[in-house]
N, C-alpha and C positions, 0 to 999 in steps of 0.2 A: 566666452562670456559667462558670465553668472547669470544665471536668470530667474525670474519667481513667477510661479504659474499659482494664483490665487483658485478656491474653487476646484482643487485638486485632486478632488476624490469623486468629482462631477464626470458624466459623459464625456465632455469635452478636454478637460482637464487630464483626465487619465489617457487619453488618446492620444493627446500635445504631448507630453511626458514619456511616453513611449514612443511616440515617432521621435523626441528629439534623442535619447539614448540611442536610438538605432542608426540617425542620420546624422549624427554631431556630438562634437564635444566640448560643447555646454555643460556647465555644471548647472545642475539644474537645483531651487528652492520650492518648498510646495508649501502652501498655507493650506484648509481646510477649516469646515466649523468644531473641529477637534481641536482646533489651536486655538488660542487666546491671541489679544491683540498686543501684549507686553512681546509674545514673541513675532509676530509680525514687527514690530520698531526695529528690532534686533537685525532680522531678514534683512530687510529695507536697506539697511547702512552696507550690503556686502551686493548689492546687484545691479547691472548695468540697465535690465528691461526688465517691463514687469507686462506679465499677461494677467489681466483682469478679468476671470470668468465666474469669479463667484458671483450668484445672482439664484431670485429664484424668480420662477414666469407662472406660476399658478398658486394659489393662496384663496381658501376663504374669506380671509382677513386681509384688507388691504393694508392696514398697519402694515405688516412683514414687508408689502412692496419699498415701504420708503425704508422701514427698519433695517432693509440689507441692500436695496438697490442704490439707494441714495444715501444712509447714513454711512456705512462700511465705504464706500464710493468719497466718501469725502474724510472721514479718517484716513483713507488709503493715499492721497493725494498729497492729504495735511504733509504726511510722512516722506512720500516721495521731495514734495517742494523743498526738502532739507539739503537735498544732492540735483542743481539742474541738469544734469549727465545723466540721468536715470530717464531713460525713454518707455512710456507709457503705452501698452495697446488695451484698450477699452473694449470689451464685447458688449457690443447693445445689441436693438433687436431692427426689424422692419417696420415691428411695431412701437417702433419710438417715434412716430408719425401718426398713428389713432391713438381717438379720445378714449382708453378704457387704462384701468390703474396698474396693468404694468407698462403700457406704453409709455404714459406719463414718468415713471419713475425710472425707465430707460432714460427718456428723456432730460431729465433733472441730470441722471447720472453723465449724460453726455457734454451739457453744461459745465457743472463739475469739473469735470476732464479738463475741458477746453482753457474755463477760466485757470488753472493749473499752467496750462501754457501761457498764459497773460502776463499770470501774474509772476511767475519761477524761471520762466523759461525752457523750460521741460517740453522734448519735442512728444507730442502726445497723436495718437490714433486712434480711431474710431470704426468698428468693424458692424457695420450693420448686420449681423446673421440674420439669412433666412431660414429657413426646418433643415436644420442639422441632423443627419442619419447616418446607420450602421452598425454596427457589432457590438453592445454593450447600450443600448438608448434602450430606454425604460419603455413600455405601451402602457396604456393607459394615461400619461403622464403630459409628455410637450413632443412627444415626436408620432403624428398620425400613420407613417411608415410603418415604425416599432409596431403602434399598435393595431394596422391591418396586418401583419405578418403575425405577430401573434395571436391575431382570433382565426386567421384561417389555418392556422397550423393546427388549432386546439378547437378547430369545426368549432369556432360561436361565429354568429352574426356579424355582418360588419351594420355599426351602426352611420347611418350618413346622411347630412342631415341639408347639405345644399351641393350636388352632386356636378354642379356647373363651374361651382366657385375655382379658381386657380391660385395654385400655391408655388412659392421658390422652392425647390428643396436643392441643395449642396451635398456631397458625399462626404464622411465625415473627415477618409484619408486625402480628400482631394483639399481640405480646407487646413489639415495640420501640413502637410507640401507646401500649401503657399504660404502659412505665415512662416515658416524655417525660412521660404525666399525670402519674407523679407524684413527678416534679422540682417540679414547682408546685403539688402536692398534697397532701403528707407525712401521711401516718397514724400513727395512734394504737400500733399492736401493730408489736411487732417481727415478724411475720409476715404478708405481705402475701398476700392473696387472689385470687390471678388469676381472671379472668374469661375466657370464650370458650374454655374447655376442651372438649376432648369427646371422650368415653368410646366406644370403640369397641371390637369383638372382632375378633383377629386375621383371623380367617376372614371376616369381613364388611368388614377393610379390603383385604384381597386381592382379596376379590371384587371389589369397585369399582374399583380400580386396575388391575384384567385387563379389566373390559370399557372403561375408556379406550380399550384398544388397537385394538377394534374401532369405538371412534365415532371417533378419531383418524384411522383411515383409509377409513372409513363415508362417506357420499352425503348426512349430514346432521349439523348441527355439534351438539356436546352440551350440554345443557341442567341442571345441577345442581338438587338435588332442594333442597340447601340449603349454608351457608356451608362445614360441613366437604366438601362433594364440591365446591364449587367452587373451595376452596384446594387440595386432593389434586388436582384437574387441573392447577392452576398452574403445580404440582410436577412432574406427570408430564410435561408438554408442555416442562420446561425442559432436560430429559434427552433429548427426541427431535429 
């Protein structure tokens, strides 16, 4: 299949992109904010699926939220509705469910999508990402992982600010596996159900990622209790 991975030069992006070269042969399409949108039209008319991950989740300016979540999100669509055979996966967030102005504009953008399906027929998905991690996520940025592995590697502080709160996190290779499933797997609901999440408290993922530091440099090599401490090291060791 041909396929276009929007947001291509993103964490995620680049991760889907390399797992599918390594696991498939897909010819793969990549759009970026390096590309203009004349050659996106272009793209569009030669692809079976389009992965949508271009998006940004932090901004001063909440203008940029609609400017790229939602308007790019509906050029992108405009484009697709021209071929109903072109199957759409949407990355939104968790937070397309609260009231602050990326969730909103997830939101918008999931709309978007859907009416796409309405109105074209274009069979479209919806991938609610919770905190995406692993080898290549920015700290300081949208992934709290990144960024406690990068302050205890580099002895600063972890800053933490509600230490009870709980969070989804996903591994990043456990998340590009299953969408390759289901390129060859197509479900029923427009909202797909990831698997291999796991809910964790701020304070208890800190925890674990501080004493890496000590089996990192320890007399004996570390032993994971299970899958999510043994992806959190992955991560942490990519940073050291």
């Amino acid at each position: 299949m041909n396929i276009l991975i929007t947001g291509s030069n993103g964490f995620i992006g680049k991760n889907l992109i390399k797992y599918l070269q390594n696991h498939s042969d897909h010819i793969i399409h990549t759009f970026s904010k390096n590309n203009n949108l004349s050659e996106l039209e272009n793209i569009i008319k030669k692809v079976d699926i389009v992965f949508h991950f271009a998006g940004i989740n932090k901004s001063k300016n909440k203008v940029y939220f609609e400017k790229v979540n939602v308007n790019l999100t509906q050029k992108l669509c405009d484009l697709i509705s021209q071929n109903s055979n072109t199957i759409l996966f949407y990355a939104s967030s968790i937070q397309a469910e609260l009231n602050n102005d990326y969730g909103k504009s997830k939101k918008k953008g999931e709309q978007i999508c859907l009416n796409l399906e309405k109105k074209s027929n274009n069979k479209v998905y919806i991938l609610r990402l919770p905190g995406i991690f692993g080898k290549g996520c920015k700290p300081n940025y949208n992934s709290v992982v990144s960024t406690f592995c990068y302050n205890i590697v580099n002895k600063k502080n972890l800053r933490i600010i509600d230490p009870n709160k709980e969070i989804d996190l996903l591994f990043i290779e456990d998340l590009c596996e299953q969408l390759n499933q289901l390129i060859n797997n197509f479900e029923s609901s427009n909202f797909i159900k990831l698997k291999d999440v796991h809910k964790i408290s701020i304070k208890n993922l800190a925890t674990i990622i501080s004493n890496f530091r000590n089996n990192f440099y320890g007399d004996y090599s570390f032993e994971p209790k299970n899958n999510l401490e043994k992806n959190l090291y992955k991560t942490y060791i990519s940073f050291t």
